[in-house]
C-alpha positions as CSV (number, residue, x, y, z in Angstrom):
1,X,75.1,-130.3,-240.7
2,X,71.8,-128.5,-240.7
3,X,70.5,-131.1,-238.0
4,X,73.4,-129.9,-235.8
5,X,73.7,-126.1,-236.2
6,X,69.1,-126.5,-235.5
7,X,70.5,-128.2,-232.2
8,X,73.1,-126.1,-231.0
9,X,70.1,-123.4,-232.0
10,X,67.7,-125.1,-229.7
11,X,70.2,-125.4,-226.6
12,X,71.4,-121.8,-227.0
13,X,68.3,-120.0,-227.2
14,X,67.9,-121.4,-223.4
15,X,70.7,-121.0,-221.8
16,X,72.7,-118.7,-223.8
17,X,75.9,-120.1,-226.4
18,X,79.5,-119.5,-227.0
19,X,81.2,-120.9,-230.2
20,X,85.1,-121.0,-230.8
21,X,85.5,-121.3,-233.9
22,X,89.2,-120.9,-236.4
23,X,89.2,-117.6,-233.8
24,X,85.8,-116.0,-234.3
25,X,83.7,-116.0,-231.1
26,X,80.1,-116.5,-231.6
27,X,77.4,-116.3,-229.0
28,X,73.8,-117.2,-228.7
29,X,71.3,-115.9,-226.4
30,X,68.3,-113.5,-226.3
31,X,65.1,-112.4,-224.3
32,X,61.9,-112.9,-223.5
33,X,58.7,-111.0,-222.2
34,X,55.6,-112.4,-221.3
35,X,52.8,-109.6,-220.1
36,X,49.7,-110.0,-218.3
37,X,47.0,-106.8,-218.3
38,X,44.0,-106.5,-216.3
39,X,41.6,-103.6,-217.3
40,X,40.2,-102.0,-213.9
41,X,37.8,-99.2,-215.3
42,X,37.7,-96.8,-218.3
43,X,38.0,-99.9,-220.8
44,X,34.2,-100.5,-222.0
45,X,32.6,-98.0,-224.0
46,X,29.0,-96.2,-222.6
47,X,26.3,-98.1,-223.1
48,X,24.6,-97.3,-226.6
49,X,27.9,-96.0,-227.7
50,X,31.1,-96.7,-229.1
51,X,34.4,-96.8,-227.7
52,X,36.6,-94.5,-227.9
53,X,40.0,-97.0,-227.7
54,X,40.3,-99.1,-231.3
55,X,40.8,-102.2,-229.3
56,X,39.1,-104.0,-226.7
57,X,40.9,-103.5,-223.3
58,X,39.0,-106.1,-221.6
59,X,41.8,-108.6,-222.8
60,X,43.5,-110.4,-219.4
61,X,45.3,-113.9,-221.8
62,X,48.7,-113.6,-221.1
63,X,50.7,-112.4,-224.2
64,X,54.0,-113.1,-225.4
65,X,54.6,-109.7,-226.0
66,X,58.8,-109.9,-227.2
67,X,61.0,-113.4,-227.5
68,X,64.2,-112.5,-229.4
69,X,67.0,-115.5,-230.2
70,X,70.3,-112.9,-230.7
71,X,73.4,-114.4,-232.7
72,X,76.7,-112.6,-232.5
73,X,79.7,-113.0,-233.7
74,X,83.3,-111.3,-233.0
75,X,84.8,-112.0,-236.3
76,X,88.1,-110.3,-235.9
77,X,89.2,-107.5,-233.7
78,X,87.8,-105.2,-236.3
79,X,84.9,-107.0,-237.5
80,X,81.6,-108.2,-235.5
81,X,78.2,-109.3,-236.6
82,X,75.2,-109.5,-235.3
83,X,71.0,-110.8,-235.8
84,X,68.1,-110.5,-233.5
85,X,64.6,-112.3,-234.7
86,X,61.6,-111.1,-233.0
87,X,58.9,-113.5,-232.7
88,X,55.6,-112.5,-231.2
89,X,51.7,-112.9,-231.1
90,X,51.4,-109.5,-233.2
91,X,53.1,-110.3,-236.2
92,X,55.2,-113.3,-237.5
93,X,58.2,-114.0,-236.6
94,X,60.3,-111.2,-237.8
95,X,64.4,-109.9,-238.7
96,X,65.0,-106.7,-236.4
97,X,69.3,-107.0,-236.7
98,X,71.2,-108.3,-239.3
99,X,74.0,-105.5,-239.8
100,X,78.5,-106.2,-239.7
101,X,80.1,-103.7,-237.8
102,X,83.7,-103.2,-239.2
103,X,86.0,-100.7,-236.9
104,X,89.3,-99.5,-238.9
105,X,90.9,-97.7,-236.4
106,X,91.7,-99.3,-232.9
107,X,92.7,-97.3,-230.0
108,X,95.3,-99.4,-227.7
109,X,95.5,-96.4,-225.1
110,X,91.6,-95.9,-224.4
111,X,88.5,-97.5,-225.9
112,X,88.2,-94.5,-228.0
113,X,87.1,-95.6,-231.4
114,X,86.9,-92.8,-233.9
115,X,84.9,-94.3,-236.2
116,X,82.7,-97.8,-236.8
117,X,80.9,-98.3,-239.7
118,X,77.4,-100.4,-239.5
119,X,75.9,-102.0,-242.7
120,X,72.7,-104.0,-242.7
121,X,69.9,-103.5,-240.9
122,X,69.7,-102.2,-237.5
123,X,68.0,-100.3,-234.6
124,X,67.9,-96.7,-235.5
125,X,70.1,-94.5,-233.1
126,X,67.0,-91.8,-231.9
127,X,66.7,-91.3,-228.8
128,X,67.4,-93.0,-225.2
129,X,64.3,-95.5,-225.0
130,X,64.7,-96.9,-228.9
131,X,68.2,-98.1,-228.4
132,X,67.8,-99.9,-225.1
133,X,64.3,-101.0,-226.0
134,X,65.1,-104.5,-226.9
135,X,65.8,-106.0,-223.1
136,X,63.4,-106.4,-220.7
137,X,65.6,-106.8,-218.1
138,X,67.0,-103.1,-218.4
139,X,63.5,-101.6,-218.4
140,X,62.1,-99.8,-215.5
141,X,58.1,-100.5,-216.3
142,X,56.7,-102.3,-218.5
143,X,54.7,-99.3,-219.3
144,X,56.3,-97.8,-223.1
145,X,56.2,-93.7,-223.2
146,X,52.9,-93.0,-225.5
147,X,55.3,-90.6,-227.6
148,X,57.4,-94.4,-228.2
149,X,54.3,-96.7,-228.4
150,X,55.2,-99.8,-229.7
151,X,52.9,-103.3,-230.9
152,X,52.2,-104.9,-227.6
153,X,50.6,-101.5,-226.7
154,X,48.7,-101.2,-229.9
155,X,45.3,-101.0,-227.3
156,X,46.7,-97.1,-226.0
157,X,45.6,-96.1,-229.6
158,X,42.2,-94.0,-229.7
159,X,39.8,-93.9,-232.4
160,X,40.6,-89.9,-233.9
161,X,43.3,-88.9,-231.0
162,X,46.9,-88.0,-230.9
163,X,49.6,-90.5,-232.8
164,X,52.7,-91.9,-231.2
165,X,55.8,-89.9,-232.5
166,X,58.2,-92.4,-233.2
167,X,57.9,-96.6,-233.4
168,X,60.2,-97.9,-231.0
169,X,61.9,-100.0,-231.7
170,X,62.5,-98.3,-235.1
171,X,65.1,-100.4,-237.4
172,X,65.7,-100.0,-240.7
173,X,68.0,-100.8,-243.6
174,X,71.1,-98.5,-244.6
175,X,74.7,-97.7,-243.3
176,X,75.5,-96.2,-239.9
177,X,78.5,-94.4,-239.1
178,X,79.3,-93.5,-235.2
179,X,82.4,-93.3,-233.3
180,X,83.0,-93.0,-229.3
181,X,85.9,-90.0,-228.1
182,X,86.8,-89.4,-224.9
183,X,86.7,-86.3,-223.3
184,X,89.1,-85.0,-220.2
185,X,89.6,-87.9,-217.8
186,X,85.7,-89.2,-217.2
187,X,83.6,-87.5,-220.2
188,X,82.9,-89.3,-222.6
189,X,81.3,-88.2,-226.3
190,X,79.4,-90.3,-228.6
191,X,77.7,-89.6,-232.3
192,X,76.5,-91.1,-235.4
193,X,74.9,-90.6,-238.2
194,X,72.8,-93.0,-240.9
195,X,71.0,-93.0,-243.8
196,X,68.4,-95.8,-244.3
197,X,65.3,-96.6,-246.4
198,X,62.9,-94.8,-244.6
199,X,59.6,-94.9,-243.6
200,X,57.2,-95.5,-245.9
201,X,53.3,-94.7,-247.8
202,X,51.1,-97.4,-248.6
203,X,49.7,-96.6,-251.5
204,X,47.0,-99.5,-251.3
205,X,45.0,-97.5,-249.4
206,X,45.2,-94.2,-251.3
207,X,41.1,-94.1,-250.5
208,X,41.3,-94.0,-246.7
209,X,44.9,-92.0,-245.7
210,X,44.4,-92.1,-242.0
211,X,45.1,-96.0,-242.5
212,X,48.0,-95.1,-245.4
213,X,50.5,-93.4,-243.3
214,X,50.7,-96.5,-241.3
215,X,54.8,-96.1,-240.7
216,X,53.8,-92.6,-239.4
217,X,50.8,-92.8,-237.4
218,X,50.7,-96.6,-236.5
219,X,46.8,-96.6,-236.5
220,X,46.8,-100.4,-237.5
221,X,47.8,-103.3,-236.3
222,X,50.0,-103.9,-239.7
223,X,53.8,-104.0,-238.3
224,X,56.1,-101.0,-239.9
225,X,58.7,-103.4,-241.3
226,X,58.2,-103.2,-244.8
227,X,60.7,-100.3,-246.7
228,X,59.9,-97.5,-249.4
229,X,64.0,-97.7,-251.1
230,X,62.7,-95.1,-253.4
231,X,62.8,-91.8,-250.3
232,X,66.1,-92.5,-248.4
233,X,65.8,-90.8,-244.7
234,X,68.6,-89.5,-243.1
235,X,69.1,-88.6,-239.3
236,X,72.4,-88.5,-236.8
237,X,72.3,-88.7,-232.4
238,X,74.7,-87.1,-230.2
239,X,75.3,-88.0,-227.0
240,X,77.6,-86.1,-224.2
241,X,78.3,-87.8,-220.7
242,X,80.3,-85.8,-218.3
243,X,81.4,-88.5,-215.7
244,X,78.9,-89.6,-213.3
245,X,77.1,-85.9,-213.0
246,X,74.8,-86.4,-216.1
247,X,74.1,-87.7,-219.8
248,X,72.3,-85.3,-222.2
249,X,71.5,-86.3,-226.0
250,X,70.4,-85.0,-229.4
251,X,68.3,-86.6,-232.4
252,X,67.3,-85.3,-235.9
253,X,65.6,-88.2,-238.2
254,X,63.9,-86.2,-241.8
255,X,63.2,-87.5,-244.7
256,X,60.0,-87.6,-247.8
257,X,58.0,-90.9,-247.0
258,X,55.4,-90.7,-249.8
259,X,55.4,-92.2,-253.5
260,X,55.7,-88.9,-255.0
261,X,58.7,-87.7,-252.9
262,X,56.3,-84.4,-251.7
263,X,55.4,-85.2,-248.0
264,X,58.1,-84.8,-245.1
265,X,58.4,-86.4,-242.0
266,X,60.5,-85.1,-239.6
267,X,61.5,-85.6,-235.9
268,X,63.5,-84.4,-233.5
269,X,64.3,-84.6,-230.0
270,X,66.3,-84.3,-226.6
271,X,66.9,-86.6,-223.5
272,X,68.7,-86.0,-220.1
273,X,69.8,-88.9,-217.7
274,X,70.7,-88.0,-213.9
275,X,72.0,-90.2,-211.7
276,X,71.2,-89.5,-208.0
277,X,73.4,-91.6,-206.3
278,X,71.8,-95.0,-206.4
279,X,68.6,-93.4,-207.9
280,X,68.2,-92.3,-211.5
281,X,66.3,-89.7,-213.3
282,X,65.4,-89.5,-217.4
283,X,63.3,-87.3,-219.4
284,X,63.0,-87.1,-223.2
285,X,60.9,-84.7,-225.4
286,X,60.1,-85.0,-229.3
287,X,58.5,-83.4,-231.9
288,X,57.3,-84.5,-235.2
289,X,56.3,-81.4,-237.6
290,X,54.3,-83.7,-240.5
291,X,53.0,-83.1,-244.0
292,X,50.2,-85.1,-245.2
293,X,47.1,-84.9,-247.3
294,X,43.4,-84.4,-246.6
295,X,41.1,-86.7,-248.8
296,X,38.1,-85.5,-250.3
297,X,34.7,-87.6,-252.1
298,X,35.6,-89.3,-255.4
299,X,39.1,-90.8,-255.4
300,X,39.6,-93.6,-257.2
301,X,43.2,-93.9,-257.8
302,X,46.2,-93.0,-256.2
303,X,46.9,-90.1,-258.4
304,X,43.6,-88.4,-256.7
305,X,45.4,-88.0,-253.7
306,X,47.6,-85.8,-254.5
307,X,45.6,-83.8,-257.3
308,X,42.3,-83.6,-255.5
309,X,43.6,-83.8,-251.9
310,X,45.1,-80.9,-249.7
311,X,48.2,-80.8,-248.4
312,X,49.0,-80.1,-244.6
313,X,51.1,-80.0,-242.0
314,X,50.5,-80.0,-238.0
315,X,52.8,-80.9,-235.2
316,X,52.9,-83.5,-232.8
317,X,54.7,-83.7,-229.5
318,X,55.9,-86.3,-226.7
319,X,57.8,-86.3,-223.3
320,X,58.0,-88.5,-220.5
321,X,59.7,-88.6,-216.8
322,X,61.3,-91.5,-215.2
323,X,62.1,-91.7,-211.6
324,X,63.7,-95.2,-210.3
325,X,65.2,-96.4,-207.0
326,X,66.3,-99.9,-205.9
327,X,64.5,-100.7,-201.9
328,X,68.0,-100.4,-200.5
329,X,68.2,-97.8,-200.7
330,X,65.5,-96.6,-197.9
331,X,66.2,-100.1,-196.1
332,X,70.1,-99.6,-195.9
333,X,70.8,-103.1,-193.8
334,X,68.2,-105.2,-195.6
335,X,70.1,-107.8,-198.3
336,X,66.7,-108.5,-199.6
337,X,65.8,-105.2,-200.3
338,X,68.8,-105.1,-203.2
339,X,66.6,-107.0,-205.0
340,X,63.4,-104.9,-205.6
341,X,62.7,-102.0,-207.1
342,X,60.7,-99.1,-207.6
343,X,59.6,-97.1,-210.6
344,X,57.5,-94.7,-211.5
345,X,56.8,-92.5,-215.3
346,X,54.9,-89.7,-216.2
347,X,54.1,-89.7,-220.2
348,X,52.3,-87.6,-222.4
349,X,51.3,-87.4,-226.1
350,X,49.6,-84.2,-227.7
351,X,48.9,-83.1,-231.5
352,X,45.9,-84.2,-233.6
353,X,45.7,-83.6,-237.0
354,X,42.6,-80.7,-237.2
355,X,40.6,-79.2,-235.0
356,X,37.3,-79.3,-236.5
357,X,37.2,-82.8,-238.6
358,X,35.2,-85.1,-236.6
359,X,37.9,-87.5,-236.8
360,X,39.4,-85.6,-234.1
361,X,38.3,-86.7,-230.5
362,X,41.2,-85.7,-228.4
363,X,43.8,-83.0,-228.3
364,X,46.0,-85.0,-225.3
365,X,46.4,-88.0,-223.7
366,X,48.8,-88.8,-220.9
367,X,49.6,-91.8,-218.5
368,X,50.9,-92.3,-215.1
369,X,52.7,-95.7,-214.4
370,X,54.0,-97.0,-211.4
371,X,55.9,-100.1,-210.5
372,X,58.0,-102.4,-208.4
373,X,60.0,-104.9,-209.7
374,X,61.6,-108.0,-208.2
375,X,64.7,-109.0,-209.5
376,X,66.1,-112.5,-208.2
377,X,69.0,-112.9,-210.8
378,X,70.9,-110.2,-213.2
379,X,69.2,-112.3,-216.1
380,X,65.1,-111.9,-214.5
381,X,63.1,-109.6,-213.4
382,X,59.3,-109.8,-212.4
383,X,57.1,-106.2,-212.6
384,X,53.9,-105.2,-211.3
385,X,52.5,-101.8,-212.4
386,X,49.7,-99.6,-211.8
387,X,48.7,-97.2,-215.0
388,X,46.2,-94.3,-214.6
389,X,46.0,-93.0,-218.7
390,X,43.6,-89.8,-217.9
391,X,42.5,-88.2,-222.2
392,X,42.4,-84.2,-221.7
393,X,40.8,-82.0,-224.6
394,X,37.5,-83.8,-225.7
395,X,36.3,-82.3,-229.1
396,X,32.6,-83.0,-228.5
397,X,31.4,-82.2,-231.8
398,X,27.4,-83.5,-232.3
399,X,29.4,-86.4,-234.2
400,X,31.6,-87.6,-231.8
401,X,28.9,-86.9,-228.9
402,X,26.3,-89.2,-230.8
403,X,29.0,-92.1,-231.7
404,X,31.2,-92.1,-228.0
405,X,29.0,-90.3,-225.8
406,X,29.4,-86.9,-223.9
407,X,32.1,-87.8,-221.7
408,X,34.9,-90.2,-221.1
409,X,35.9,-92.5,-219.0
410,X,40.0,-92.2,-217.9
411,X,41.6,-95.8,-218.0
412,X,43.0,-97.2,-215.1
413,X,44.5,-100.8,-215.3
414,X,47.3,-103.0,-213.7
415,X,50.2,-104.9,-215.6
416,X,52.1,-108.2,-214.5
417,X,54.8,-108.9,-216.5
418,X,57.8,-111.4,-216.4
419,X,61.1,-110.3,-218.9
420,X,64.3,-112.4,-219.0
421,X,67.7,-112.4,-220.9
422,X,70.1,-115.1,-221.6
């Protein structure tokens, strides 16, 4: 029997796999991205210097950056399941989904449904980009916003500058409750609201905290999956779509992250999607108001940190514009042109913990990505981008001077990439 179900496993995973079975409908399928970057200029480090990027961005392998085997399952008309494994070069091979979604209360006049309540563990419901971040097929570049920086962009990281604001995708462990309501004829209404584990403080590194707060800065390499069940975090969405004119949204995530149950992390955020007749426009914003504690000489246990160590707080803060069109839209008659696409985002990422700590190198970084795609089937898609990432806000202490230089080089690079779903 396990022979078989590894089988039916195999043949799924390729072309995608229904099973009937005593009336519970299961399916198989998944995606898969593979990424190619080519550094142009603004990736080596002066010479006699350092770099100021904490990876090497001379890099051009080909990466398997996301391959995810999805099972699902419509149990019953009131009960569904679902698991999505993400196996990659950046970590092993990993359990994103595993959650049942049981629905009490079936509308037979609309597909309102008041209320559905998710247990397991899941994507968590902030923002537009972290719930459709899973398929490559629906994304526009293959460029992440900085503010949503996830592991196969782990090189956009600089060496004392601004931290991402929220790990996308972000899924945790906890209960979700969120309903869909329909407003007037076309509007349409949807909110939740969770409580999961949390992110976490490792306290293994109580000696170096700018590698502790890993699940809140993301300054290693170390993927964010592992839970702290002591500090439950709560957080809700809202979302309000009034027919075809626009979709705006709301998300609040808060919550302690530390051992001690003294440091808060909390974000918040909007997001607006227009849709200009066969064009579309999105921005998001987010900020992430954070406490966290400034090491001194002579720790050597974790109960220094907080005793010897200062507590602070600063602020950090994210937005990003898309802008997308599909070629047919300027060549009206042209079949072929239904098939490409064009792209273009505009992200940035500001807030760095101090202003005089040599740490600090950069108050703002932002990036400018633009792409065309080529879509041959619903289920492929084939991008080319063009990224300018231009740092603003060089703190050229004597420090930072002597280890990076007196100036910096902006990036500029191109991306090939190649995502599918089945």
């Amino acid at each position: 029997m396990k022979r078989l179900n590894l089988m039916l496993l195999s043949v799924g995973l390729m072309v995608g796999l229904g099973i009937n079975h005593a009336g519970a409908v299961a399916n198989i399928g998944g995606t898969l991205d593979i990424n190619y970057p080519v550094t142009l200029s603004g990736g080596e480090p002066q010479e006699g210097f350092s770099s100021i990027w904490v990876h090497e961005l001379d890099d051009r392998d080909f990466m398997l950056t996301h391959f995810h085997p999805i099972i699902s399952a419509d149990i019953s008309d009131k009960v569904k399941a679902e698991s999505m494994i993400c196996i990659v070069e950046a970590h092993p091979a990993t359990v994103w989904n595993a959650f049942v979604d049981y629905t009490p209360y079936l509308s037979k006049k609309s597909d309102d449904n008041p209320v559905t309540i998710r247990i397991g563990r899941f994507f968590v419901p902030f923002g537009y980009f972290n719930e459709n971040y899973a398929n490559p097929v629906d994304l526009k570049t293959i460029s992440r916003p900085l503010m949503y920086v996830d592991h196969d962009q782990e090189d956009m990281q600089l060496n004392g500058g601004p931290q991402p604001i929220f790990m996308t995708p972000y899924f945790d462990t906890g209960i979700l409750l969120f309903g869909i309501k329909s407003l007037r004829e076309k509007d349409q209404l949807w909110y939740g609201v969770y409580m999961v584990n949390g992110m976490h403080y490792e306290e293994d590194h109580f000696d170096a905290p700018e590698m502790s707060r890993l699940n809140v800065e993301w300054e290693t390499e170390v993927p964010p999956h592992d839970d702290l069940s002591k500090n439950k975090q709560v957080g809700t969405r809202i979302t309000y779509s009034m027919a075809d004119i626009f979709t705006v949204g709301a998300s609040y995530f808060t919550g302690k992250y530390d051992e001690k149950s003294q440091l808060s992390n909390t974000v918040s955020g909007a997001d607006l999607y227009v849709p200009l007749s066969k064009a579309n426009l999105r921005f998001e914003y987010a900020q992430n108001p954070i406490e966290w504690i400034d090491s001194v000489p002579g720790m050597t246990s974790p109960e220094d940190f907080y005793t010897l160590g200062t507590k602070k707080k600063y602020t950090k803060k994210g937005w990003y514009t898309q802008f997308d069109f599909p070629f047919d839209l300027i060549f009206k008659e042209s079949e072929a042109a239904k098939k490409f696409e064009f792209a273009a985002m505009y992200s940035v990422l500001e807030g760095a913990r101090t202003k005089v700590d040599d740490m600090h190198t950069f108050d703002k970084m932002s990036r400018i990505a633009t792409a065309i795609t080529f879509m041959p089937d619903l289920s492929l898609k084939y991008k080319i981008e063009y990224q300018y990432t231009p740092l603003s806000g060089y703190n050229a202490t004597s420090t930072n001077v002597a280890t990076y230089g007196d100036k910096i080089e902006n990036l500029s690079r191109i991306q090939m990439s190649a995502g599918m779903s089945f």
